[in-house]
GUVEX-813806 format. One record per residue: x, y, z of N, C-alpha, C, O, CB in turn; residue number from 0; residue in one letter. Coordinates in steps of 0.001 Angstrom, whole numbers. Glycine has a CB too. Layout:
<nodes>
NODE    n_east   n_north      n_up   ca_east   ca_north     ca_up    c_east   c_north      c_up    o_east   o_north      o_up   cb_east   cb_north     cb_up     i   aa
NODE         X         Y         Z         X          Y         Z         X         Y         Z         X         Y         Z         X          Y         Z   NUM    a
...
</nodes>
This chain:
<nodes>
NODE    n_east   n_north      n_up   ca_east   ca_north     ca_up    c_east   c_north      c_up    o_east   o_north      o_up   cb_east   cb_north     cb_up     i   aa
NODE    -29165    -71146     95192    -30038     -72128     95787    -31488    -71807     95401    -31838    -70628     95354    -29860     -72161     97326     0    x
NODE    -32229    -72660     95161    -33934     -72702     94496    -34382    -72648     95501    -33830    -73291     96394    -34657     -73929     93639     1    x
NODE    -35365    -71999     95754    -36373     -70953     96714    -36722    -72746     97273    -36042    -73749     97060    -38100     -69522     95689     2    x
NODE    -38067    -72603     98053    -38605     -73846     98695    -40249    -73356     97618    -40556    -72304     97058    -38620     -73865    100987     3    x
NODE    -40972    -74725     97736    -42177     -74371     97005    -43181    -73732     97359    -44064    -73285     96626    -42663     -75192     96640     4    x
NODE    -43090    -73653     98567    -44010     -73419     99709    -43752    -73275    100751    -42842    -74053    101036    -44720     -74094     99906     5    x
NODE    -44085    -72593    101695    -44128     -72351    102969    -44691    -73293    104164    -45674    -73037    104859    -44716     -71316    102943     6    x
NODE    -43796    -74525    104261    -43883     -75769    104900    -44990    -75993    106203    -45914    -76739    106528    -42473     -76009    105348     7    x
NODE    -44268    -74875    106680    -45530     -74627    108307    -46815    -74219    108367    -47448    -74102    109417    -45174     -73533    109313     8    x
NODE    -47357    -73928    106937    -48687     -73928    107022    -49149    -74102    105964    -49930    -73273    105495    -49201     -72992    107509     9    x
NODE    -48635    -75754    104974    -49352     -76616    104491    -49949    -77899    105552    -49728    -78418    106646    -48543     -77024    103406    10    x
NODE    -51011    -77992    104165    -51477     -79729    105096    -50739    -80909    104068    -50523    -80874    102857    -53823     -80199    105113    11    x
NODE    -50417    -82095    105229    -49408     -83019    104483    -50817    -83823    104587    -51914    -83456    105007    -47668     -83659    105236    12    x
NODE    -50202    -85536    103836    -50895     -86455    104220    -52584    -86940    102974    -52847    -86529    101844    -51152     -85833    105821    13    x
NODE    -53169    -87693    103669    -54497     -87782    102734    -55048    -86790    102528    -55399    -86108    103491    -55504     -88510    103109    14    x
NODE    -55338    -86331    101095    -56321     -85292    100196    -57866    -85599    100705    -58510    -86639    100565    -56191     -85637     98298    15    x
NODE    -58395    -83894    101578    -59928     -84776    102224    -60881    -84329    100317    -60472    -83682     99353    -61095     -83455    104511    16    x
NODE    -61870    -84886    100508    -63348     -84545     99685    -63204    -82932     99601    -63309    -82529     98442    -65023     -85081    100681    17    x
NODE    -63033    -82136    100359    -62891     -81128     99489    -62008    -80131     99068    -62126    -78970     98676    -63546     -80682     99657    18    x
NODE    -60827    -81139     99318    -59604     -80268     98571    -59785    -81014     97573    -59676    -80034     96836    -57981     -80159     99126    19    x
NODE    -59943    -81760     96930    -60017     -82278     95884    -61045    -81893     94953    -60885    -81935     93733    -60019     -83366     96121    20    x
NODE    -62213    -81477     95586    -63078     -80629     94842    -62886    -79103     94603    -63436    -78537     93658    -64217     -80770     95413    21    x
NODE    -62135    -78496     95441    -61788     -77104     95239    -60501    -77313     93963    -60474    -76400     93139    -61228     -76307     96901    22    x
NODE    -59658    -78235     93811    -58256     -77975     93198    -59581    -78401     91929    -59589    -77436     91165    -56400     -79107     93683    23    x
NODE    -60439    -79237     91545    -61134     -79892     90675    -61804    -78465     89710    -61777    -78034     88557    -62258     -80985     91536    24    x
NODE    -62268    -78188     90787    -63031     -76745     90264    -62096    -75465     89467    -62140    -74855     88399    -63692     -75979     91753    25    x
NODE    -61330    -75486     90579    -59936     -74367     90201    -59570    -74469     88519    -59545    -73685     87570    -58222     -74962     91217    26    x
NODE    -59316    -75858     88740    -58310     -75957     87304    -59664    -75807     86039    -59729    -74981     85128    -57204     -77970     87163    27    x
NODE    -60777    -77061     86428    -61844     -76627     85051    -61424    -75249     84608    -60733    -74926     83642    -63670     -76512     85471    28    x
NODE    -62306    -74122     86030    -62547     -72631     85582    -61116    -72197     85071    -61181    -71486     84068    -63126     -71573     86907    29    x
NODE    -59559    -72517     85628    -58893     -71492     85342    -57923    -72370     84441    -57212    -71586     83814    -58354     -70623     86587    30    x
NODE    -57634    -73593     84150    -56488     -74274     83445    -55652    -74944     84991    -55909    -75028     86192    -55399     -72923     82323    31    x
NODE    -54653    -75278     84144    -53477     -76134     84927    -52500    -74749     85399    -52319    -74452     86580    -52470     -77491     83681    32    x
NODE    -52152    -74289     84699    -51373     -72489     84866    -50364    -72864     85753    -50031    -74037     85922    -52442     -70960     85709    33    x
NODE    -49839    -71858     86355    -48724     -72361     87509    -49155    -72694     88467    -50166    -72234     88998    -47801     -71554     87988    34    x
NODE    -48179    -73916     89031    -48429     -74695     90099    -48083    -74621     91309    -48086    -75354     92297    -48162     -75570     89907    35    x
NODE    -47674    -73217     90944    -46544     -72530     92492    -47411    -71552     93270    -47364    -71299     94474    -44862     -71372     91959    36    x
NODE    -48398    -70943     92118    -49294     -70215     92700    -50939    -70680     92946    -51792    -70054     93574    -49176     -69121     91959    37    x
NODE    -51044    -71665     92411    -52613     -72303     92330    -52946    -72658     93448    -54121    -72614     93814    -52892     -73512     91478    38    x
NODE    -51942    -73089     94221    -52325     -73900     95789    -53470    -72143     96576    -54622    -72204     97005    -49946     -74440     97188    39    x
NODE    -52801    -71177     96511    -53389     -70272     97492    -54530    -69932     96257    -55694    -70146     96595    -52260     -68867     98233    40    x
NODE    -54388    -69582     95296    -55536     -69049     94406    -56779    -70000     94643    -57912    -69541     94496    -55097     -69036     92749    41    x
NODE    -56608    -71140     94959    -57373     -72483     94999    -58176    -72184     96316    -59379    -72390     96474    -56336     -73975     95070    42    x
NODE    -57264    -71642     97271    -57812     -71457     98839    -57072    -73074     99026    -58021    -73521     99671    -60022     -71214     99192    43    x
NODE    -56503    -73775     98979    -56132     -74797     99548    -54645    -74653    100343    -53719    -73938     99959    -56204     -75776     98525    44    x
NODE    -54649    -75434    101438    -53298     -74854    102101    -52114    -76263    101662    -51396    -76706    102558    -53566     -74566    104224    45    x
NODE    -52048    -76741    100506    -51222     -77396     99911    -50013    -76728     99104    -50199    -75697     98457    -51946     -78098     99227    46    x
NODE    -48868    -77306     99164    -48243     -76947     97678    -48472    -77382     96999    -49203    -78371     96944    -47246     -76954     97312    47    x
NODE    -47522    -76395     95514    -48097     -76791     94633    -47678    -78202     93801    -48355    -78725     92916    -48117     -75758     94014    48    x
NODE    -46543    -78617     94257    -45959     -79706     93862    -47241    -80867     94271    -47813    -81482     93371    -44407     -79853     94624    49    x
NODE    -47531    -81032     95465    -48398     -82103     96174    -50200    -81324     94992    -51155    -82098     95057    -48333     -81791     98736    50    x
NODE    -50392    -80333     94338    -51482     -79808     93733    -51086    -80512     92601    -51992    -81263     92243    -51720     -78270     93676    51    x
NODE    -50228    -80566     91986    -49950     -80933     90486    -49821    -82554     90707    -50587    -83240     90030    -48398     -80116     89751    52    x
NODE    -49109    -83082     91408    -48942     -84711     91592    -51001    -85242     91664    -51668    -85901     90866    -47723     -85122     93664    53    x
NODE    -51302    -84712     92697    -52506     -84776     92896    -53621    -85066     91884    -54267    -86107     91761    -52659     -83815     93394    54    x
NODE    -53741    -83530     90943    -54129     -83681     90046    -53910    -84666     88575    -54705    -85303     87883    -54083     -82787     90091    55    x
NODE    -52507    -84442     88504    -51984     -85634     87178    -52176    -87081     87582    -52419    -88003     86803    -50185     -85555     86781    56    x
NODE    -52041    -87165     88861    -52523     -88625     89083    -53678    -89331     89337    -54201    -90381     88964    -52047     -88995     89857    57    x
NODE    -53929    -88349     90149    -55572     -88867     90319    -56880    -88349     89935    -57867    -89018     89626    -55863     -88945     91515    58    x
NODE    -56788    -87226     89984    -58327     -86547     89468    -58145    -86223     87924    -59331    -85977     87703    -58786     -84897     90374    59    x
NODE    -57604    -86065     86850    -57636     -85840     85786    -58611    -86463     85285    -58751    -87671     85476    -56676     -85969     85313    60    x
NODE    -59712    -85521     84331    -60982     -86707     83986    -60592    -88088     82917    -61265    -89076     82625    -62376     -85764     83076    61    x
NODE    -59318    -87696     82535    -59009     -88775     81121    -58294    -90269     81852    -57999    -91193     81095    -57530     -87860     79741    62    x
NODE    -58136    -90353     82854    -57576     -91160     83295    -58478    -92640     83502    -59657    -92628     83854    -57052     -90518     84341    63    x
NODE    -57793    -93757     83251    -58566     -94854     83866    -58607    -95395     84933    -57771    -95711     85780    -58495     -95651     83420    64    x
NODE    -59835    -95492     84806    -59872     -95692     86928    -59904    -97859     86587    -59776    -98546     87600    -62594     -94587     88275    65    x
NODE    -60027    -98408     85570    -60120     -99859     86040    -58825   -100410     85932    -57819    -99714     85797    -61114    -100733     85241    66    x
NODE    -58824   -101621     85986    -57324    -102546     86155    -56603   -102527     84431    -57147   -101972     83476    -57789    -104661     86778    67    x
NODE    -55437   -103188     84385    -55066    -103249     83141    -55683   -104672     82914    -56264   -105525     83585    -53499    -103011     82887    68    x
NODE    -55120   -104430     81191    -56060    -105454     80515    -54625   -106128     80171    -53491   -105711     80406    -57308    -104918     79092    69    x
NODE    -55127   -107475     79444    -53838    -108231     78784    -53196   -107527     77495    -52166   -107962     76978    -54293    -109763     78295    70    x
NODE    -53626   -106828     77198    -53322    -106326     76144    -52125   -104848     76201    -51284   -104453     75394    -54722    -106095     75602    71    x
NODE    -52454   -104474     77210    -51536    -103278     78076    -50515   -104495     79116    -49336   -104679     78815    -52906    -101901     79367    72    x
NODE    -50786   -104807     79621    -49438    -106116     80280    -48844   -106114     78970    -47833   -105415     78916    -49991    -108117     80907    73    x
NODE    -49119   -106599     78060    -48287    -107349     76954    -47630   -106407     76283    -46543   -106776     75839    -49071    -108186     75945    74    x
NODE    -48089   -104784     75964    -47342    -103970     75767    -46715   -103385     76941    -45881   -102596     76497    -47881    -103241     75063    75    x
NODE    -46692   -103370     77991    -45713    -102652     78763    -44494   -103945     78982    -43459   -103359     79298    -46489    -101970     80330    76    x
NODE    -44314   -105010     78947    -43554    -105933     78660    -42925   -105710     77354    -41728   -105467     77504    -44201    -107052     78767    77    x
NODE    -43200   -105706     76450    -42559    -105361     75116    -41687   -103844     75039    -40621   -103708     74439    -43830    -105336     74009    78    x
NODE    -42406   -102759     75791    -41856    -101244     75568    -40599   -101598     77246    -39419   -101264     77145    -43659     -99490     75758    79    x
NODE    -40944   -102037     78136    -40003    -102252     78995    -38684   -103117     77970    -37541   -102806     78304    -40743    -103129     80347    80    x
NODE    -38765   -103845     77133    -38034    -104596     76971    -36931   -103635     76621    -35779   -103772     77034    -38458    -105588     76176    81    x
NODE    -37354   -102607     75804    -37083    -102024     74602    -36313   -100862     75299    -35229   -100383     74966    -38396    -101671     73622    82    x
NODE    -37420   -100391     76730    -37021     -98728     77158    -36683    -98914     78289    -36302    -97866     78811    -38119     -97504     77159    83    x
NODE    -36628   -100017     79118    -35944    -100112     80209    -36869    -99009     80694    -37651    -98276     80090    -34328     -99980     80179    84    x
NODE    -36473    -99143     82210    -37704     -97970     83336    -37442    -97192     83170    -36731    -96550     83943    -37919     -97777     84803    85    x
NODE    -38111    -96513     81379    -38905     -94803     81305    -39930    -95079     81221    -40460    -95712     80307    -38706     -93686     80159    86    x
NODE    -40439    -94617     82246    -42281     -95096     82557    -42510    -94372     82416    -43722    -94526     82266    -43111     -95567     83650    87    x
NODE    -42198    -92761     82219    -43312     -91604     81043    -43114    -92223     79842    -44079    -92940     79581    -42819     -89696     80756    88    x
NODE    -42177    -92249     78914    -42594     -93215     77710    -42913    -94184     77829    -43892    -94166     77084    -41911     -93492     76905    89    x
NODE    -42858    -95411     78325    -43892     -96030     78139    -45407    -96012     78686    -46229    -96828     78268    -43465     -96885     78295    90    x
NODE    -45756    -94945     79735    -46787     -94353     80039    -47503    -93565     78650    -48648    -93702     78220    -46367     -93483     81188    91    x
NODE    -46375    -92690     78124    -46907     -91866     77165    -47922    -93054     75517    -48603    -92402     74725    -45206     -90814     76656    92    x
NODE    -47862    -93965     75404    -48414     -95215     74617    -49308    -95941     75409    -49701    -96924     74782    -47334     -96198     74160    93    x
NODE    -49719    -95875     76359    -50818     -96484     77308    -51762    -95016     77393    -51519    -94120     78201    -50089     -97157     79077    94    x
NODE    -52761    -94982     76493    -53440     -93448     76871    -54396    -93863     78112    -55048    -94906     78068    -54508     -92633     75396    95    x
NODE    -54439    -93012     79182    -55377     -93037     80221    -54433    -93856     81445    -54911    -94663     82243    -56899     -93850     79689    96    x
NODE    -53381    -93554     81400    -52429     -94324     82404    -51083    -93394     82492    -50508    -92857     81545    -52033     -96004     81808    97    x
NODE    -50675    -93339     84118    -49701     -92078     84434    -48784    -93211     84681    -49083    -94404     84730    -50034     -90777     85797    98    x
NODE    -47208    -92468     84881    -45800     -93230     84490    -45847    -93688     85900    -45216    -94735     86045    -44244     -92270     83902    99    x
NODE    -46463    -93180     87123    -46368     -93583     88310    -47088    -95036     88455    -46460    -95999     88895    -46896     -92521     89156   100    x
NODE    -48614    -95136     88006    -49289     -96084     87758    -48680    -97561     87200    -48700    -98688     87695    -50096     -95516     87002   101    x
NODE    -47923    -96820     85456    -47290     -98404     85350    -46156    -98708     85766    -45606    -99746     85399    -47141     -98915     84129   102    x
NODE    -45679    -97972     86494    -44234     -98465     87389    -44962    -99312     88444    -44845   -100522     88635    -43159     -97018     88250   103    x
NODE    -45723    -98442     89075    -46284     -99914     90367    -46803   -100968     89356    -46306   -102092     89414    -47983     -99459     91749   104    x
NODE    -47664   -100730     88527    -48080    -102521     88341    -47070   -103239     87337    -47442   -104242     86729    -49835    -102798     87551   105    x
NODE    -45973   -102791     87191    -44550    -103127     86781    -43930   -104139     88050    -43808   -105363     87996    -43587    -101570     86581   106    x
NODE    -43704   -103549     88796    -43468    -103822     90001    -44107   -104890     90864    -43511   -105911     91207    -43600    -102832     90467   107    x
NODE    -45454   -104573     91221    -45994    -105352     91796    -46848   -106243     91725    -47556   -106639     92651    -46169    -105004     92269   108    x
NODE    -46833   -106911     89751    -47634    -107590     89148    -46902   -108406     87828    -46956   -109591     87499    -48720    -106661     88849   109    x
NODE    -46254   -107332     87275    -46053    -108171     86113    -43970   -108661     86266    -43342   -109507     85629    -46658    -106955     84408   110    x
NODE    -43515   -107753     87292    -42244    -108002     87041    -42430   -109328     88065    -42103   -110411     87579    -41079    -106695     87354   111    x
NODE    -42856   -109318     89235    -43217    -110823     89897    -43621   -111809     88783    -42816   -112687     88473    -44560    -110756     91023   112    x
NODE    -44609   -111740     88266    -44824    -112952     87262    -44352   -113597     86269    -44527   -114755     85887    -45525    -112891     86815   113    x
NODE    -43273   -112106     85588    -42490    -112692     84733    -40977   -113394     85002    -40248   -113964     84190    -42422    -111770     83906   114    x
NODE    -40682   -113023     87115    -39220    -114068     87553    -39883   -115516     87957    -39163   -116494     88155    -38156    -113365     89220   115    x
NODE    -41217   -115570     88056    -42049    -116754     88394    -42527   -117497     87399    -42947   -118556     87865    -43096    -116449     89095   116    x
NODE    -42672   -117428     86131    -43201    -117873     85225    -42083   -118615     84199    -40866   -118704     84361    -43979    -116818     84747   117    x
NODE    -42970   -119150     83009    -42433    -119395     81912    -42040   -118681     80902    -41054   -118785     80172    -42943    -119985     81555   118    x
NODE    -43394   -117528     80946    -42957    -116465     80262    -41155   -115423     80155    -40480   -114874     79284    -44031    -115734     80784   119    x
NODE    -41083   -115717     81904    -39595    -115170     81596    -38722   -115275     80617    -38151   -114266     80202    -38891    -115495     82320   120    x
NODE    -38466   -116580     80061    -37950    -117254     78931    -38009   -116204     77848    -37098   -115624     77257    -38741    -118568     78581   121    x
NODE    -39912   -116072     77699    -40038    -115139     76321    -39365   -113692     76378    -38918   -112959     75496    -41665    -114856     75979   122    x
NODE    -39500   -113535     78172    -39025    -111724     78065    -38034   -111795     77898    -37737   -110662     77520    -39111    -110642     79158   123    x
NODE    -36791   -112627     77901    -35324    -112683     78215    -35118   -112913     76379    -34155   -112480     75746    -34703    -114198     79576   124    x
NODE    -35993   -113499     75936    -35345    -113783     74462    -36496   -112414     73636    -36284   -112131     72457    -35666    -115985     73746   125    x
NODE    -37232   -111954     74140    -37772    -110543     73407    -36978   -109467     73664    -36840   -108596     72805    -39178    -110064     73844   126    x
NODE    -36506   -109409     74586    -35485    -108478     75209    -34362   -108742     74009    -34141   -107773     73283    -34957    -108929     76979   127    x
NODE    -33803   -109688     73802    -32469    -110225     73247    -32860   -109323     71617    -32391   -108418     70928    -32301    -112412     73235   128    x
NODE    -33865   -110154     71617    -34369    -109922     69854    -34198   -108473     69765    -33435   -108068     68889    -36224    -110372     69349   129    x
NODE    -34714   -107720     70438    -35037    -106342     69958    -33682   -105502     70321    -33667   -104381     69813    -36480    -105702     70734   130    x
NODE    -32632   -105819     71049    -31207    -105711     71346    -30556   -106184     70025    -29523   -105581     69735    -30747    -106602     72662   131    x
NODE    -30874   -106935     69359    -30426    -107213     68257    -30463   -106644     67349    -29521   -106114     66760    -30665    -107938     67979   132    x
NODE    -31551   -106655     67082    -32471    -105899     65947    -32019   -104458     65675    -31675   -104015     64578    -34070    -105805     66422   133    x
NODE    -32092   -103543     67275    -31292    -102171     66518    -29827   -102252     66565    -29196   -101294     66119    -31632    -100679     67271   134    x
NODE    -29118   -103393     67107    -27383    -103477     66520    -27218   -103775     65579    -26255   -103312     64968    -26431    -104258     66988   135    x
NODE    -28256   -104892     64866    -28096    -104962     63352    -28234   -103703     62375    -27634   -103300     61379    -29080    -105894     62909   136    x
NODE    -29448   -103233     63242    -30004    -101950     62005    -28884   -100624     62049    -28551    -99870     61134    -31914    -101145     62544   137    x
NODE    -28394   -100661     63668    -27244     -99249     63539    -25892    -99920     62714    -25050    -99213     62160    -26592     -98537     65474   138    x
NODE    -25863   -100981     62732    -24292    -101933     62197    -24693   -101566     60375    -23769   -101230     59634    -24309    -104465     62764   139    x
NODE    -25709   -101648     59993    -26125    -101768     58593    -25837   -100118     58167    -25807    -99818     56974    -27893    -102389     58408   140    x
NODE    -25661    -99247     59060    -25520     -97659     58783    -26443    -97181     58181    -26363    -96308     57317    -24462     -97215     58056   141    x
NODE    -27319    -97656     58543    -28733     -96423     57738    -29403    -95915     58855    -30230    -96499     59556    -30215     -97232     56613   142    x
NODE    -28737    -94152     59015    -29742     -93778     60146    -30898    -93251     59272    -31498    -92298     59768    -29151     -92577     61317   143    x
NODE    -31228    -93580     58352    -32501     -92786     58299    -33717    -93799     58682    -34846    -93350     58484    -32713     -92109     56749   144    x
NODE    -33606    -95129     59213    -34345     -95515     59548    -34001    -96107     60969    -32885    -96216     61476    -34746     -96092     58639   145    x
NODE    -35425    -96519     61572    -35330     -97169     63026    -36236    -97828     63101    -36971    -97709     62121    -35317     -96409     64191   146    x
NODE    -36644    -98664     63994    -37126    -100131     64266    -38151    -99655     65353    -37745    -98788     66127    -35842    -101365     64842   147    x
NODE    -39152   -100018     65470    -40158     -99546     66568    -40393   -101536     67176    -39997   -102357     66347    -42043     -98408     65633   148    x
NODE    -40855   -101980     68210    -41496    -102862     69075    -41591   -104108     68360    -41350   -105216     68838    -42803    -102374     69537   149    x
NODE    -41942   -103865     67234    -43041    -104800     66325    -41718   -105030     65191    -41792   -105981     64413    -44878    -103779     65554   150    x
NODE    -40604   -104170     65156    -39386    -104387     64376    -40197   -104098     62636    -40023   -104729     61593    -38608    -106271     64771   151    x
NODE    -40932   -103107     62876    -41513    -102489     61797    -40869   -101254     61739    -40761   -100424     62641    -42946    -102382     61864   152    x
NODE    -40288   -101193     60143    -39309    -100390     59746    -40077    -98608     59482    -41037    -98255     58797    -38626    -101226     58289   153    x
NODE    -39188    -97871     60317    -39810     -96180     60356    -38934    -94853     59640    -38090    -94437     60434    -39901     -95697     62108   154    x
NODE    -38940    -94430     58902    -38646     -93364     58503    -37818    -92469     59645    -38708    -92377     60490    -39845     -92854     58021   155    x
NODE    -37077    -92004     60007    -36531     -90937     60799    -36779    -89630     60740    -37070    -88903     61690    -35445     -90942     60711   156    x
NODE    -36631    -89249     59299    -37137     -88265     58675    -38500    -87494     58978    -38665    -86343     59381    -37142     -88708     57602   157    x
NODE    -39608    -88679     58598    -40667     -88153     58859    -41416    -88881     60116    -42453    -88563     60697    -41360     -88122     57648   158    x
NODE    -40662    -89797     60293    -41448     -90595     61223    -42517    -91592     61074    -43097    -92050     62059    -41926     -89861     61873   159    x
NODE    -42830    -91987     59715    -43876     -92380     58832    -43147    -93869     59140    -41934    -94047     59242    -44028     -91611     57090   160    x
NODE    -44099    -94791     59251    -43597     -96096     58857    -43408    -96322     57612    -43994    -95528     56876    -44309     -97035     59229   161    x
NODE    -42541    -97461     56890    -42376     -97713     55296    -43305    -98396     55393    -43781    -98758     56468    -41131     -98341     54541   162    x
NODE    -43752    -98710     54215    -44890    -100184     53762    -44632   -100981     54214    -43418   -101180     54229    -45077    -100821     52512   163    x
NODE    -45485   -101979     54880    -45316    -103224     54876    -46897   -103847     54796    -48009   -103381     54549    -44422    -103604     56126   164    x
NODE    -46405   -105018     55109    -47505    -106105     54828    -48466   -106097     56243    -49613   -106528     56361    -46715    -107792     54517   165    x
NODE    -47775   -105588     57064    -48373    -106156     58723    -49690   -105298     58826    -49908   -104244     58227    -47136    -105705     60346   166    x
NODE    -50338   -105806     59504    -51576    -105470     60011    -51522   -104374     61302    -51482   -104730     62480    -52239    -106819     60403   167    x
NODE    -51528   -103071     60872    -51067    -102128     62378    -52376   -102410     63235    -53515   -102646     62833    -50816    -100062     62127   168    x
NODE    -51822   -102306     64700    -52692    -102529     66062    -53380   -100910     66234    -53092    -99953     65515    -51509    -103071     67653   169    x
NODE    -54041   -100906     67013    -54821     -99544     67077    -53841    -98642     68033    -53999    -97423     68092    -56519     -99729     67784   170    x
NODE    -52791    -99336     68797    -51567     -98601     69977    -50850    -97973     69008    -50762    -98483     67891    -50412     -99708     71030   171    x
NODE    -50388    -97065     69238    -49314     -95929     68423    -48195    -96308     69166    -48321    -96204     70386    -49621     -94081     68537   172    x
NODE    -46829    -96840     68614    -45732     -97474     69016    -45162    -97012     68115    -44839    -97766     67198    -45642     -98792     69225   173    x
NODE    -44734    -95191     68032    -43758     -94779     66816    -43369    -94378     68120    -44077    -93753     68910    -44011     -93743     65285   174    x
NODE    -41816    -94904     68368    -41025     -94457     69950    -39634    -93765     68805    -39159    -94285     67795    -40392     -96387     71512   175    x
NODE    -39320    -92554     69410    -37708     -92248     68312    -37160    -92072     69811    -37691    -91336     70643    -37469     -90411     66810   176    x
NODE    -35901    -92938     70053    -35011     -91969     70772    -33688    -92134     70233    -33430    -93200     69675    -34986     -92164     72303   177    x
NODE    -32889    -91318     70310    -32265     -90526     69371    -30958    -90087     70562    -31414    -89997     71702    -33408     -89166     68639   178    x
NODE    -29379    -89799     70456    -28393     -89195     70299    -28429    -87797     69475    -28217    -87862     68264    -27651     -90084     69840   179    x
NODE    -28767    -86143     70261    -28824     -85555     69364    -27645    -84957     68756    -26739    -84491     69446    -29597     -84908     69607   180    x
NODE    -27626    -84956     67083    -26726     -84929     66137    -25697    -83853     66664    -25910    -83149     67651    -27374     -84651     64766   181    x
NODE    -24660    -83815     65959    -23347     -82568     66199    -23903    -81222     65662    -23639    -80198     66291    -21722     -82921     65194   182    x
NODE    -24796    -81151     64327    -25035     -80374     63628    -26188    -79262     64595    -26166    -78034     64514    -25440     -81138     62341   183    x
NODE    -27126    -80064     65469    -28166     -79764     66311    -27320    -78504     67569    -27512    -77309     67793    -28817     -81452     67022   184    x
NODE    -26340    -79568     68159    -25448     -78885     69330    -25051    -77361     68981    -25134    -76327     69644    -23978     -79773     69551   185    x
NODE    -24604    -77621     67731    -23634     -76211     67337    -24661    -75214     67065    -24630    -74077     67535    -22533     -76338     65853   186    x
NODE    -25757    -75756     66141    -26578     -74584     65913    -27305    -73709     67590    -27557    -72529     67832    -27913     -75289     64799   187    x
NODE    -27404    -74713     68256    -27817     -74402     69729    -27453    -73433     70365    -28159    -72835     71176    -27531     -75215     70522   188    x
NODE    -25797    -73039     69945    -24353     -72732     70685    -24907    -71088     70208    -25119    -70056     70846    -22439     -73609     69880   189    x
NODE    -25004    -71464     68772    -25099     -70287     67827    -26422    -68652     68249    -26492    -67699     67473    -25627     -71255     66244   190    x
</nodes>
């Protein structure tokens, strides 16, 4: 059985005040992220460290965006949902400045409402289809050395490199591999 994280009866639960948030703020600058099992007391804060690390990755990290999404992030998290179904760290991980917790709620409470209310549904139900297609065609054709990213722009496996094409790349990095790992991978593992 796995230990507990903390010693329950003398953490604080509930809202983070002004200056636990400035002590965990300070902590990590001077010392890193390091372990999260021990930072809560090194910190002087009477938190665990689970509620220290959620804390921090979600809300105080300086890289994060504090404004609303734009149409341009809707329109890709609609497209990578189509594709990845709810892994909201990957599709978090292609939204830079946005945590997997973040676009699950406005998944949820913005765009998946609009798209059972709208017209658009239509498009998600037949983008969805397309790109369901697209890698049954491409695994049916037997070439794993390539795979299909969002945009159904053809990628190398190998290196991960897109092939040539004609298209105009967007400034979003949408090289997604997920992968079945090989027999050859397992055994060497074993080894």
């Amino acid at each position: 059985m796995r230990k507990p994280c903390c010693d329950k009866q003398h953490t604080n639960k509930g809202a983070w005040s002004q200056q636990e948030d400035q002590k965990l703020i300070d902590y990590i600058q001077k010392h890193g992220e390091g372990c999260w099992r021990s930072l809560p007391q090194a910190a002087g804060l009477l938190r665990c460290g689970k509620s220290c690390r959620l804390r921090w990755r979600n809300y105080l990290r300086p890289d994060l965006k504090r404004d609303g999404f734009g149409e341009d992030e809707e329109d890709l998290i609609i497209r990578l949902h189509a594709l990845l179904g709810n892994r909201w760290s990957l599709i978090a991980g292609r939204l830079p400045g946005r945590t997997d917790n973040e676009v699950k709620n406005y998944w949820n409470s913005h765009i998946k409402k609009k798209l059972e209310s709208s017209h658009r549904n239509i498009g998600f139900t037949r983008l969805r289809a397309e790109i369901s297609s697209a890698a049954r065609s491409k695994s049916q054709a037997n070439d794993p050395e390539t795979f299909l990213d969002v945009n159904n722009q053809v990628f190398d496996s190998n290196s991960g490199k897109p092939e040539p094409s004609n298209k105009v790349s967007s400034d979003i990095n949408l090289d997604l591999t997920l992968s079945i790992p090989s027999k050859k991978l397992e055994s060497s593992d074993e080894n």
